[in-house]
C-alpha positions as CSV (number, residue, x, y, z in Angstrom):
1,X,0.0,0.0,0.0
2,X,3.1,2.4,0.5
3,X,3.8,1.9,-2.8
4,X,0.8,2.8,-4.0
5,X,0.8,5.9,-2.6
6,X,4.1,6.7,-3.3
7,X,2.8,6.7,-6.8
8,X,-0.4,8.4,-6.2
9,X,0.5,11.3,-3.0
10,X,3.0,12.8,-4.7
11,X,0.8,13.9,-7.8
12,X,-2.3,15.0,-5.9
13,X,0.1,17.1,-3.8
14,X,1.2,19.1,-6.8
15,X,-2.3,19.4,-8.2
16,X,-3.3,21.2,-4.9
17,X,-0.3,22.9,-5.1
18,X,-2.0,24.4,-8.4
19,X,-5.7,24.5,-6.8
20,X,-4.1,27.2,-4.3
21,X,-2.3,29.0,-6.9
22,X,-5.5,29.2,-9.2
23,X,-7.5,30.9,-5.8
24,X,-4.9,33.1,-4.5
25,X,-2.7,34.2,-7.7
26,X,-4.0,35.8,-11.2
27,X,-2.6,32.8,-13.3
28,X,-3.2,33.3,-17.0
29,X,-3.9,29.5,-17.5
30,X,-4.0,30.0,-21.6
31,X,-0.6,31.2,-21.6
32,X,0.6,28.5,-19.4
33,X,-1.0,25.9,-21.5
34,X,0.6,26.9,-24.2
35,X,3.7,27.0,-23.2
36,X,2.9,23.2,-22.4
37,X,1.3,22.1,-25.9
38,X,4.4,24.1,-27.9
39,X,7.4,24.0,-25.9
40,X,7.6,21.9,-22.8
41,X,4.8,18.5,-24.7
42,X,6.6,18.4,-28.0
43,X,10.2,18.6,-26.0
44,X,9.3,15.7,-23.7
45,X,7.9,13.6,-26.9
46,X,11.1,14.3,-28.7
47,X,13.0,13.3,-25.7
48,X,10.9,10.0,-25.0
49,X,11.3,9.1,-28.7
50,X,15.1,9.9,-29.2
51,X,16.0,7.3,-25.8
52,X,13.2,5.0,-26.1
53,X,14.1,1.3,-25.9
54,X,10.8,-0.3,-27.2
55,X,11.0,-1.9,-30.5
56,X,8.6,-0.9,-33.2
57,X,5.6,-3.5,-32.5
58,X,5.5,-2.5,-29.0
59,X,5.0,0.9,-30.3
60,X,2.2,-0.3,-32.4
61,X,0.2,-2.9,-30.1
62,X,0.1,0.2,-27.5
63,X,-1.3,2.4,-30.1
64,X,-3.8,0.0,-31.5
65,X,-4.8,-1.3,-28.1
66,X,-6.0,2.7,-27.5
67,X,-7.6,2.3,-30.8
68,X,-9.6,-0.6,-30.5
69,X,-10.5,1.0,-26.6
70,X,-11.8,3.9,-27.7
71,X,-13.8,2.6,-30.7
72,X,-15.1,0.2,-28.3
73,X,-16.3,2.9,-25.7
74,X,-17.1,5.3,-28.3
75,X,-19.9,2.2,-29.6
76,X,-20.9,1.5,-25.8
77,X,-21.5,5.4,-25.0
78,X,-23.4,5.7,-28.7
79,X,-25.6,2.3,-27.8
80,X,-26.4,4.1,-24.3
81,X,-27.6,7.3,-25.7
82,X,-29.7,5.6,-27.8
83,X,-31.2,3.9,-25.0
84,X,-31.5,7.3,-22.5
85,X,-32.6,9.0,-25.8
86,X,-30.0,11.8,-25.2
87,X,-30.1,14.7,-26.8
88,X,-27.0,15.5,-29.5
89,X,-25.9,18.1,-26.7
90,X,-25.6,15.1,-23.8
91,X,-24.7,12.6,-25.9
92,X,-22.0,14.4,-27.1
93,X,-20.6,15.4,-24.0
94,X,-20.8,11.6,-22.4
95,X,-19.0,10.9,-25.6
96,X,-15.9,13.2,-24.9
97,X,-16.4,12.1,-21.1
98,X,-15.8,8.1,-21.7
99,X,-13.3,8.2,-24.5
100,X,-11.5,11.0,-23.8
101,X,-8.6,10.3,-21.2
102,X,-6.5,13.0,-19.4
103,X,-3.0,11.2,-20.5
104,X,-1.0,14.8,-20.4
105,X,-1.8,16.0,-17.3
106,X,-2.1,13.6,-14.7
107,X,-1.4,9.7,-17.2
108,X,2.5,11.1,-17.6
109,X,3.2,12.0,-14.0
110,X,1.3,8.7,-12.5
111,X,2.8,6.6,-15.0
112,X,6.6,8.2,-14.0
113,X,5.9,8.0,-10.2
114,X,4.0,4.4,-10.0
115,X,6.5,2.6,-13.0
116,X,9.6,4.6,-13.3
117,X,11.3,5.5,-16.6
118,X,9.8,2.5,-18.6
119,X,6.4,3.3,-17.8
120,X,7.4,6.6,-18.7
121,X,8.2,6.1,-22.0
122,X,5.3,3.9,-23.0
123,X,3.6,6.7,-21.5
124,X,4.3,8.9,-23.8
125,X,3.0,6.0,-27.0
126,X,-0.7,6.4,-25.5
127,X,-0.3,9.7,-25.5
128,X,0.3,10.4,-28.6
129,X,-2.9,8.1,-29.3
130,X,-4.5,10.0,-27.1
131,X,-3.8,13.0,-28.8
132,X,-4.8,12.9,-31.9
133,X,-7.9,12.1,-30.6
134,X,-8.8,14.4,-28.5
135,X,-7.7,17.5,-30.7
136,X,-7.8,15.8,-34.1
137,X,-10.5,13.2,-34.5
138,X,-13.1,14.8,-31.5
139,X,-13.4,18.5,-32.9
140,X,-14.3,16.7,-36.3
141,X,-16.8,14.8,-34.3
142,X,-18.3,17.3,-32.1
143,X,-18.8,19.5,-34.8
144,X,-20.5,16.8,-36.9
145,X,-18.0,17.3,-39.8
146,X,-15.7,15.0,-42.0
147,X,-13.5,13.3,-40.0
148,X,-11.0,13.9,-42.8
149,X,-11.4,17.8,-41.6
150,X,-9.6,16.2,-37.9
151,X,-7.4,14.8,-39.7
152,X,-6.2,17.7,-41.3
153,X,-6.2,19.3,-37.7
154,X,-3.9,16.6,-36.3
155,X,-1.0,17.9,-38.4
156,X,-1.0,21.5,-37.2
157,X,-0.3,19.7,-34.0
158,X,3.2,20.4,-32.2
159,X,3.2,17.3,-30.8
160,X,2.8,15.4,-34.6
161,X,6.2,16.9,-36.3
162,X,7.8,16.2,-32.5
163,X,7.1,12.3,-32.7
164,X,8.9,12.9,-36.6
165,X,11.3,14.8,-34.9
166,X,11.6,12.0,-32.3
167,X,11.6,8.7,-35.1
168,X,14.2,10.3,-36.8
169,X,17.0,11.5,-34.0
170,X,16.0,7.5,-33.0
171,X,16.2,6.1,-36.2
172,X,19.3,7.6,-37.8
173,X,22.9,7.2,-36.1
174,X,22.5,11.3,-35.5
175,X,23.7,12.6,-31.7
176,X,22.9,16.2,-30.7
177,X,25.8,18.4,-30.6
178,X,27.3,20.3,-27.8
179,X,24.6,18.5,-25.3
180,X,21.6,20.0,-27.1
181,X,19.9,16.4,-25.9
182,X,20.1,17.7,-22.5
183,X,18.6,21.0,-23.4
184,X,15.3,19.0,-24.6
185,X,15.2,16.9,-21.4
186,X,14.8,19.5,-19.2
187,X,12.4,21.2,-21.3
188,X,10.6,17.7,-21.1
189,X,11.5,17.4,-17.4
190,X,9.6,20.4,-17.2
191,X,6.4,19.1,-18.8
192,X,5.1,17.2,-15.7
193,X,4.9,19.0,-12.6
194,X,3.7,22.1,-14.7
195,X,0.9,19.9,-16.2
196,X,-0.3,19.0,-13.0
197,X,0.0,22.8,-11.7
198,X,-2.1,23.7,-14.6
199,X,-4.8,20.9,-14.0
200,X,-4.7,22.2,-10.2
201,X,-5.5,25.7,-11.4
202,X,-8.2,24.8,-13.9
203,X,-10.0,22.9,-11.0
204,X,-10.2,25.7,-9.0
205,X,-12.4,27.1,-11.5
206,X,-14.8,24.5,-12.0
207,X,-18.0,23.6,-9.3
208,X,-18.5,20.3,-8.1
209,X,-22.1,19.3,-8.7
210,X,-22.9,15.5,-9.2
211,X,-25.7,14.2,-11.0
212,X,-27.0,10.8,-13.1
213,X,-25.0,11.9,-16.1
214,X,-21.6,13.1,-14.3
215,X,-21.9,9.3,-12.4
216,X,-22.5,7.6,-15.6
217,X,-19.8,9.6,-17.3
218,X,-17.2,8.3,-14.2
219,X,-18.1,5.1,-14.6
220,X,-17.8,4.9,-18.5
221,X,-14.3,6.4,-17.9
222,X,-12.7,5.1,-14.5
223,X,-14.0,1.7,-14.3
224,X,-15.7,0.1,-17.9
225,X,-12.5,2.0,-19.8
226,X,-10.0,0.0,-17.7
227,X,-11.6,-3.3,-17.8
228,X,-12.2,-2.8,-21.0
229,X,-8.1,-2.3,-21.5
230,X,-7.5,-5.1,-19.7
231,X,-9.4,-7.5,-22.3
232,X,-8.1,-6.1,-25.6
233,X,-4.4,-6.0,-24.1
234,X,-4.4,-9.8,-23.2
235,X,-6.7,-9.9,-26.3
236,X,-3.7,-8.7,-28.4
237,X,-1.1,-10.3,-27.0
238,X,0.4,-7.6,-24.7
239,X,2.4,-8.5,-21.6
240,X,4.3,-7.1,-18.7
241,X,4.8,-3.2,-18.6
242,X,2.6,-2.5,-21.9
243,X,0.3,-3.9,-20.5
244,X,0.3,-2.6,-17.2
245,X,0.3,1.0,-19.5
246,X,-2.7,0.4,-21.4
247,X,-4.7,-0.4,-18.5
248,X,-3.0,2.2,-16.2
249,X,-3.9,4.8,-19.0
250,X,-7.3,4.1,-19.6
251,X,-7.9,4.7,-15.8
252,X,-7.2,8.1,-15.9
253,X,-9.8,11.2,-15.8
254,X,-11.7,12.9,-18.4
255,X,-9.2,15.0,-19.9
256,X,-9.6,18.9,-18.8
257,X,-9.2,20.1,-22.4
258,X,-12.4,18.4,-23.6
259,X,-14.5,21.2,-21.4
260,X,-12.5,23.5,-24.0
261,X,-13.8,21.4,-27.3
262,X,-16.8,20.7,-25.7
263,X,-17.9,24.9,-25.6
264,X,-16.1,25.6,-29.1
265,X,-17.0,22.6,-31.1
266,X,-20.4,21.4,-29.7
267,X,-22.0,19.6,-26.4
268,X,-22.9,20.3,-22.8
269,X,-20.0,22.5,-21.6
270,X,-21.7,22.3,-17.7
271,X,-21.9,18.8,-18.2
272,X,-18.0,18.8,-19.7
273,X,-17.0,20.7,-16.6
274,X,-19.3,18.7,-13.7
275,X,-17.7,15.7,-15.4
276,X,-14.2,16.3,-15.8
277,X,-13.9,17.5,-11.6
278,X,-15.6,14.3,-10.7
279,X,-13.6,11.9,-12.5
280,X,-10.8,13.7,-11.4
281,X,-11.5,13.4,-7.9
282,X,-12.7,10.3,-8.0
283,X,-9.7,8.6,-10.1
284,X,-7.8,8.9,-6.3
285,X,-9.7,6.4,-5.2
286,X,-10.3,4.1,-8.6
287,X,-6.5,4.4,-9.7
288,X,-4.8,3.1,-6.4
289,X,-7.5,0.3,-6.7
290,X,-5.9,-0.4,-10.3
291,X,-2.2,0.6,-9.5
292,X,-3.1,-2.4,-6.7
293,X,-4.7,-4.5,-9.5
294,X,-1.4,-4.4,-11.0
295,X,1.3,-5.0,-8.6
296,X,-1.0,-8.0,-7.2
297,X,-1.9,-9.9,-10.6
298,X,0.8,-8.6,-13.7
């Protein structure tokens, strides 16, 4: 149980860290983000990518596994509204809710603090999954465009040409001069703890309120999403530490940033924000349970 919270104290002690700063200081929390998404995100990818040890199928099970989980959860939240007869709004929000994970923000640190540098780096795979996703695939869907519109989205990303960047310092026999690879670790070094300061601070903002739909939203994402993980993983083949990733990131929260889609691209952006605090406060009780789940049975 130490262990556990080890893993788990250390990141909830940062976020309030950031829940004090975002009541008592005048944070600009857009500027701070985007420091994150263009300097301090890409650098850490790069980083991950340039030292990573995992061979190319490992790489690609991790990414399909997120794949096939959130075209699974994307099927059971669609099958669901159906049955609640949800309006687009609702539905649409549950949607972003269930498949939407918060891998940046709190899926890096937990995965450094509960499984060290190896977790890390296959941290950093389902991220980049998790990514495209949610500010690629999702605006497409919220908006009710072409997906081939998200698509088009995904490659303004910083973080897409950073995984290029990252293949190709890993792929060719090229070392960065005059320590330059230092220089981009610490910008990536960076990239947690001012994640979860920035996660802190956008809770402060948001209201607690619980209802039916915020429940069934926590559910879909901190209970059915890691089950669910577990399945495909064994279902494709995946062992050890992958595995122990794929389920560990599909336990996380509702990432913050769908609250942000959600009110620019279409849905219920109370609902967005009701949802995103509960799951958030909840995964400190439903992640130890997995992080337990792990160490016990993998």
């Amino acid at each position: 149980m130490l262990v556990i919270l080890s893993a788990i104290v250390p990141v909830g002690f940062i976020i309030l860290i950031g829940v004090i700063a975002g009541k008592v200081l005048t944070v600009e929390v857009h500027s701070l983000s985007q420091i994150t998404v263009y300097i301090l995100a890409p650098a850490l990818v790069i980083d991950g990518l340039y030292r990573t040890t995992l061979s190319g199928s490992n790489i690609g099970l991790i990414l399909l596994g997120f794949a096939l989980i959130s075209l699974v959860m994307a099927i059971v939240v669609e099958i669901m509204a159906y049955c609640l007869s949800l309006d687009a709004d609702t539905r649409k929000s549950l949607m972003a809710a269930a498949v939407m994970p918060n891998n940046g923000n709190m899926g890096l640190p937990v995965a450094s603090f509960a499984l060290g540098a190896a977790g890390l780096e296959r941290a950093i795979i389902y991220m980049i999954g998790s990514s495209i996703l949610l500010f690629g695939i999702s605006p497409a869907y919220l908006r009710g465009k072409s997906f081939l519109s998200g698509f088009r989205l995904v490659f303004q990303l910083p973080l897409i040409w950073s995984i290029f960047i990252g293949i190709s310092f890993q792929t060719f026999p090229f070392h960065l001069p005059l320590q330059l690879d230092k220089s981009i670790s610490y910008l990536g070094q960076a990239a947690i703890p001012l994640a979860l300061i920035i996660l802190g601070i956008q809770l402060s903002q948001q209201k607690l309120a619980i209802g039916k739909l915020e429940l069934l939203g926590a559910g879909l994402r901190l209970l059915v999403a890691p089950l669910l993980a577990f399945a495909i993983g064994n279902s494709l083949g995946l062992t050890g530490m992958d595995l122990k990733i794929l389920i560990l990131q599909s336990a996380m929260p509702t990432a913050v940033n769908t609250v942000i889609l959600v009110t620019e691209f279409g849905g219920s952006a109370t609902l967005m924000a009701r949802t995103v605090v509960v799951t958030t406060l909840a995964s400190f009780l439903t992640i130890p349970f997995f992080l337990w789940l792990l160490k016990v049975y993998l």
